[in-house]
C-alpha positions in Angstrom: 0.0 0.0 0.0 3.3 1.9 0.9 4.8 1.9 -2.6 1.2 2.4 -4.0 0.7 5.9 -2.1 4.4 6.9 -3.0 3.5 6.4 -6.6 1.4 8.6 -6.4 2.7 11.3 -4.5 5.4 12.5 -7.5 2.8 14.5 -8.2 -0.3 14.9 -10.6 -0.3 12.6 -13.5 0.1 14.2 -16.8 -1.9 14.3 -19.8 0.5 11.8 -21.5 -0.3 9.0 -18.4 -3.1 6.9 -19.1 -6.7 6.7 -18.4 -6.4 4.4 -16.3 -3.9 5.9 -13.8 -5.6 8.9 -14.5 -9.3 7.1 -12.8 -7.0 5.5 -9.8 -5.9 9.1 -8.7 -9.4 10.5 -8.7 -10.4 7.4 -6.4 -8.0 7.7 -4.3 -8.6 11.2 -3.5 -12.3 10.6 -2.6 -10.9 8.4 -0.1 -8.7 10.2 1.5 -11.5 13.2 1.6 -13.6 10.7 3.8 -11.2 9.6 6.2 -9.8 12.7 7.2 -12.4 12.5 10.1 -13.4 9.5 12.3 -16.8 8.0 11.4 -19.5 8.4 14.2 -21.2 5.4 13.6 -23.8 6.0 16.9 -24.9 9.4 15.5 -25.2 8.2 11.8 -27.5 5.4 13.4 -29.6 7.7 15.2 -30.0 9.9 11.9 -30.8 6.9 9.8 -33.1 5.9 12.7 -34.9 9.2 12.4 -35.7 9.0 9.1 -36.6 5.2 8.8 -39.1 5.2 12.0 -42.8 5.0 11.0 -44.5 8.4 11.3 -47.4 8.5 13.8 -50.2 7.8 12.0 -53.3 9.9 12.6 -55.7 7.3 11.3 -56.5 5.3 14.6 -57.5 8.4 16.6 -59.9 9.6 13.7 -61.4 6.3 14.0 -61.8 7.0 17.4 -63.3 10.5 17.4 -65.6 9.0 14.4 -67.1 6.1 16.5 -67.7 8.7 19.5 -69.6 11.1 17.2 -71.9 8.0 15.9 -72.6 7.0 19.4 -73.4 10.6 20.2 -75.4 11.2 17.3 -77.4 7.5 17.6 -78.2 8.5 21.2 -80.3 11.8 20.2 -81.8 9.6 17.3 -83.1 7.4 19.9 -84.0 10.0 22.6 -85.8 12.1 20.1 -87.7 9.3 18.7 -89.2 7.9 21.8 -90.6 11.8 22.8 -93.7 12.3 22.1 -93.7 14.7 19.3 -97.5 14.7 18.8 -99.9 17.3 19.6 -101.8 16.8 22.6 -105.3 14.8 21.7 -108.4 16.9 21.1 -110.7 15.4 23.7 -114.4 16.9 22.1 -117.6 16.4 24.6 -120.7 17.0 24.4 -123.4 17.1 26.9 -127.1 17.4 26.1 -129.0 18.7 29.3 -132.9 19.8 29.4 -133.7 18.9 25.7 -132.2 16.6 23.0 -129.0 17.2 20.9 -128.0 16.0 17.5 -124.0 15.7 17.0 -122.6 15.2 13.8 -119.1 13.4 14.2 -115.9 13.5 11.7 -116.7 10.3 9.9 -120.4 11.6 9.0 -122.1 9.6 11.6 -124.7 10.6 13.9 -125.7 10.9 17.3 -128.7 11.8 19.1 -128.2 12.3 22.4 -131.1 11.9 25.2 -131.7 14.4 27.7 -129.1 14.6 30.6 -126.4 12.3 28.3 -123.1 12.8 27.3 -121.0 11.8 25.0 -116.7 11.5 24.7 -114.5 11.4 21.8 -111.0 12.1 20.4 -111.9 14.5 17.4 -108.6 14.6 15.9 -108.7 10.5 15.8 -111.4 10.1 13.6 -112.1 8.7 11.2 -109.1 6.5 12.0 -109.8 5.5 15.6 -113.8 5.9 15.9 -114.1 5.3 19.2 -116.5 7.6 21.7 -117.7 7.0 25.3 -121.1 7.0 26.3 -123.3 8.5 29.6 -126.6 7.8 29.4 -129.0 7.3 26.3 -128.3 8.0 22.8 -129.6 7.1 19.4 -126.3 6.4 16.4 -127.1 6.1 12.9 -123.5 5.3 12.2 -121.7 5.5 9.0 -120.3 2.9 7.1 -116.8 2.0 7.2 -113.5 -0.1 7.2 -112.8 1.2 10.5 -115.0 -0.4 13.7 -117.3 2.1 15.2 -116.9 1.5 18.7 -119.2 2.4 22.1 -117.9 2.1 25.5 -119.5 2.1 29.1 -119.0 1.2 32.6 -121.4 -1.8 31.5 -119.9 -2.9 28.0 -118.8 -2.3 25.1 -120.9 -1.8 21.6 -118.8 -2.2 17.7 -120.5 -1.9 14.6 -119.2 -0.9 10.7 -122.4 0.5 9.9 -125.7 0.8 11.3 -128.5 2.4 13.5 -129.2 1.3 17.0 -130.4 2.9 20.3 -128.1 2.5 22.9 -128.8 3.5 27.1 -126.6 3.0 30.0 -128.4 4.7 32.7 -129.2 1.2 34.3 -126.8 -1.5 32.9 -127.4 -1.3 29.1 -129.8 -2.1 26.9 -129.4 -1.6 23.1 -132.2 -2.0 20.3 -131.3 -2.5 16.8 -132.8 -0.4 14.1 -130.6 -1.8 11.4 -127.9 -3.9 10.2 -125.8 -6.2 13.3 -124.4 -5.0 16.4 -121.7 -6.3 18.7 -121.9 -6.5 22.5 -119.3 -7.4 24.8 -119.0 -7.3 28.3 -116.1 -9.3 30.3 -118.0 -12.1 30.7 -120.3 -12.6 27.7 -120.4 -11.6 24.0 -123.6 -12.0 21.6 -124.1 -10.6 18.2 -127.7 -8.6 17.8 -129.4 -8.4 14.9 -131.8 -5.6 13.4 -135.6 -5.8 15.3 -133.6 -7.5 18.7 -133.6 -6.3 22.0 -130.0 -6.9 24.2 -129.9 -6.3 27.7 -126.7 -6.4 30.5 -128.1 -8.7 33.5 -126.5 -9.7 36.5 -122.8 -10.9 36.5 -122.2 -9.7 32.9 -124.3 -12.2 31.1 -126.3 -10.6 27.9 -130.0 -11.5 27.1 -130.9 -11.1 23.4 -135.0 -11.2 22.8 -137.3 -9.8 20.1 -138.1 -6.6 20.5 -142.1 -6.2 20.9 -142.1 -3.1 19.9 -140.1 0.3 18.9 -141.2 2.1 22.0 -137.0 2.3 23.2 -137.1 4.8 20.7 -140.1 6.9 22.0 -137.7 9.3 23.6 -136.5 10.4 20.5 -139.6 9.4 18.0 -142.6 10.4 19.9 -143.7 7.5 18.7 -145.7 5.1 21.1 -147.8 1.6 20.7 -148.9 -0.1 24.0 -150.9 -3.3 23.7 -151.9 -4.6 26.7 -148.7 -3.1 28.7 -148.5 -2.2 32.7 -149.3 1.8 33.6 -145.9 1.0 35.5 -144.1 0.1 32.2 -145.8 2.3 29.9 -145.3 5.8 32.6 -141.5 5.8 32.8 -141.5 6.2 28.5 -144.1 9.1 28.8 -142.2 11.0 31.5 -138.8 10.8 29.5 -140.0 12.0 26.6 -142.3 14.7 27.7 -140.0 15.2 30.9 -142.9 15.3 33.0 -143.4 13.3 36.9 -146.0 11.1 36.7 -147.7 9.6 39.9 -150.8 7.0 40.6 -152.9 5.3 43.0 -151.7 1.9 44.4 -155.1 0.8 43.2 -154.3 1.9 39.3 -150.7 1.0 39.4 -150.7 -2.2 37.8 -153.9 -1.7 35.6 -152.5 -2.5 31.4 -153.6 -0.5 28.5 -153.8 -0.4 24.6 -152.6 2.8 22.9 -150.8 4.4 20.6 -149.1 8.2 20.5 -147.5 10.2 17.7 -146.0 13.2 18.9 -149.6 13.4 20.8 -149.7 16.7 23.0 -149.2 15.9 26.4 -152.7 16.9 27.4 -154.2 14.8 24.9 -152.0 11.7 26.6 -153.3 12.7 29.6 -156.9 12.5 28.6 -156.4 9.5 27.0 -155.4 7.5 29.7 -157.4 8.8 32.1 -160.6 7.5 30.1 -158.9 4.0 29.3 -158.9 4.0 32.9 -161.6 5.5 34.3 -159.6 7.9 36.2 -158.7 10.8 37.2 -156.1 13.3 36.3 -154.6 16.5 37.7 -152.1 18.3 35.8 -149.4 21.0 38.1 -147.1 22.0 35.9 -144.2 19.2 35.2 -146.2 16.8 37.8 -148.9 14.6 36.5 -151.3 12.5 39.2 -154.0 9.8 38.2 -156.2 8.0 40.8 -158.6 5.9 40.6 -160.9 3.0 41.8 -158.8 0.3 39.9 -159.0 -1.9 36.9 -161.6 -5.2 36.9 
């Protein structure tokens, strides 16, 4: 290496020397550049090791903050969705006191409410939820419909599509159909009642369905009467509803029967009536009626 380096220190080759010379002295002069000071292999490490080591990446954290934002946002889905955005329900009722009352409801149907009855009903639910509530007497010439038309009472529970009926729940319940079929349910019993049948509530739930004899039920709102044959104790309590009068008797008269028949007949006329069926007499005091008599052979 000695004699190699002394070669080369005569001096710079000259233009006659030969390529190859000429590439040895360029080579060795790069070499000498890089050893003229010691190699600090730790620091050169820790450089390299700089550069080569994986940048943090960013991409786990966003995934993070991502998943917390869906939870967040799922949450108020959820929460929002089970309030009650709805409007508060429109509870309409109606209350017919000293005379009768005709309601029309949404789904065209209608009621005719008795004297001193009430009726309940969620106005903006119709026509998709016909459902009322019912206090008392009423007539319903109900509309036809997919949806069931359906009564309730502290006594049971009336459904019809379509029909006409007259319906009381003063004492129990006790529905006559007009037209078409009518449901009745109570919790322990439940009968289907067709058009000219009579359905009463009696004790423990159970429902009795019979022919109806006549049409007086709907004397209250008809005026319309036929008795044949019928007990002054039966035939009284129709007359006072639908003339709202108190009519009183003898014990000797009280169970006498008579044959008549009122239409929209004054209530002196009724009065007069009776009283010669019945060879009675009658005294008339404003709302309060009185008959007395001998009795009936």
């Amino acid at each position: 290496m000695s004699n190699w380096i002394q070669k080369y220190n005569q001096g710079a080759p000259s233009k006659t020397q030969n390529s190859g010379e000429q590439d040895d002295f360029d080579l060795f002069f790069e070499m000498s550049e890089f050893d003229q000071e010691p190699v600090d292999v730790d620091a050169a490490w820790t450089r390299v090791h700089a550069k080569l080591a994986p940048q943090r990446s960013v991409t786990p954290m966003l995934l993070r903050i991502a998943a917390i934002l869906v939870v967040i946002f799922g949450l108020g889905y959820v929460i929002t969705q089970n309030i009650d955005t709805k409007a508060p329900a429109t509870i309409s009722e109606v209350i017919a006191l000293d005379k009768l009352q005709e309601v029309i409801l949404p789904d065209g149907s209608v009621v005719t409410l008795s004297k001193n009855s009430q009726i309940q009903y969620e106005e903006s639910g119709f026509p998709e939820r016909r459902a009322i509530n019912l206090k008392g007497e009423a007539h319903f010439n109900v509309s036809k419909g997919s949806v069931p038309f359906i009564i309730s009472s502290t006594s049971g529970k009336v459904t019809v599509l379509g029909t006409s009926f007259n319906l009381n729940t003063r004492k129990g319940l006790q529905l006559l159909v007009t037209s078409g079929t009518v449901r009745v349910e109570t919790q322990q019993d439940k009968r289907m009642v067709y058009k000219g049948q009579l359905a009463s509530v009696q004790n423990q739930g159970t429902i009795q369905v019979v022919t109806a004899p006549n049409n007086n039920a709907l004397g209250w709102k008809t005026g319309q009467f036929k008795f044949e044959n019928e007990p002054l104790d039966q035939v009284l309590p129709l007359l006072e509803r639908y003339y709202q009068v108190k009519i009183s008797t003898s014990k000797s008269i009280r169970q006498c029967k008579i044959t008549a028949e009122f239409d929209e007949t004054p209530l002196e006329n009724v009065v007069d009536i009776i009283s010669t069926i019945l060879n009675a007499k009658s005294h008339i005091s404003g709302d309060n009626i009185k008959f007395s008599g001998k009795g009936c052979n």
